[in-house]
N, C-alpha and C positions, 0 to 999 in steps of 0.2 A: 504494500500500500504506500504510495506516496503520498508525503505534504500537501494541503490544500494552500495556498495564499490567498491573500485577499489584502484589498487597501482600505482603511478604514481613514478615516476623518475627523478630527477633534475641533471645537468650538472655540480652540485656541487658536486656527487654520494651520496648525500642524498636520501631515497625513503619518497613519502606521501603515505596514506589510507585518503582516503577521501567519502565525499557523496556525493550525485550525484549536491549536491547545493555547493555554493565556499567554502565552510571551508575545509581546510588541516590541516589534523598530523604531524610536520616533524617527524620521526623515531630516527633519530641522536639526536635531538635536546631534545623532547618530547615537544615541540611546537606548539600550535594552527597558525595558519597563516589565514589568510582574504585579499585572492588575487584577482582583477578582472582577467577576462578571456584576457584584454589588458594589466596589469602587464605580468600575466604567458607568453602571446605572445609574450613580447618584451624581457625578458628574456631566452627566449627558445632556441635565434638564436643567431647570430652572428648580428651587427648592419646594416654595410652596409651601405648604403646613406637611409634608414627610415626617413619619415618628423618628423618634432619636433615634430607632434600630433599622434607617434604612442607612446609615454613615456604615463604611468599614470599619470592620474590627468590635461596633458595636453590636452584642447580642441581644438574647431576652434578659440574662440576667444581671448585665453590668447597663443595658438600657433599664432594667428596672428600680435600679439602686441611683441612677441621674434624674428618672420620675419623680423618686420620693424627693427628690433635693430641686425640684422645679425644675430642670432639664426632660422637659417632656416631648419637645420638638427638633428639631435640627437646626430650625431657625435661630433655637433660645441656646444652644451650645454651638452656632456658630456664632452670636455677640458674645460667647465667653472666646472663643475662639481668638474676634477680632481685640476685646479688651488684651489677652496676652500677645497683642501683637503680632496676630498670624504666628505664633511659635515662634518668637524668634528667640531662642537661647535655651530653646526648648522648655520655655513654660508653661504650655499650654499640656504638654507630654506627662510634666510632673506636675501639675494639674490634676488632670487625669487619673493618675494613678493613683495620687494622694485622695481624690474625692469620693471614689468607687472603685478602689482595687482596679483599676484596667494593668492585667501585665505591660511590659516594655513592646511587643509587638500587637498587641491592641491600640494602645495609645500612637506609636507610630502609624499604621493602618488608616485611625480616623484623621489623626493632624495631615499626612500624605491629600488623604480625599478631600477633605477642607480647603486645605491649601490651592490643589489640584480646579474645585470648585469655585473659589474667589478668582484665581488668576482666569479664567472663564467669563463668569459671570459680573466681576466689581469692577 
């Protein structure tokens, strides 16, 4: 069986080639990427009222522990997002971690797609 490719297109006007499994090229960049299929989802659109567990890396149960603390939306933990500065110096990470247990690759995962979704969108 060979490879399928396909070129795909980001709202950044960057293109990928990719295979038919998650690895992307960016074009612009010359970049490998390793997105899940719920990263590229949340990114793809515009936010809207989306639950906190449509972000990477967030589940039912570390979305459920940012519910009880007011983080019921995507919208409402991306203004936390934007107050730590878009992650710069990785505050938003340890954040995260510190406010609902999110491991070291959760907390990476959501700030990545956040990030990923402002430079899009803002």
């Amino acid at each position: 069986m060979s490879p399928t490719y396909a070129l795909y297109r980001s709202h950044g006007g960057g293109a990928y080639i990719g295979l038919a499994v998650e690895w992307r090229y960016h074009i612009k960049t010359g970049k490998m990427s390793n997105t899940s299929q719920k990263h590229r989802d949340f990114v793809s659109e515009p936010m809207g009222d989306k639950p906190i567990t449509a972000l990477a890396g967030i589940g039912e149960v570390l979305g459920g522990k940012l519910e009880e603390q007011g983080f019921d939306k995507a919208y409402v933990l991306l203004g936390q997002f934007l107050i730590l500065r878009k992650d710069a110096d990785d505050l938003f990470k340890d954040w995260l971690k510190d406010s609902c247990g999110a491991n070291s690759r959760q907390a990476e995962l959501c700030s990545s797609c956040l990030k990923e979704w402002c430079a899009s969108f803002l």
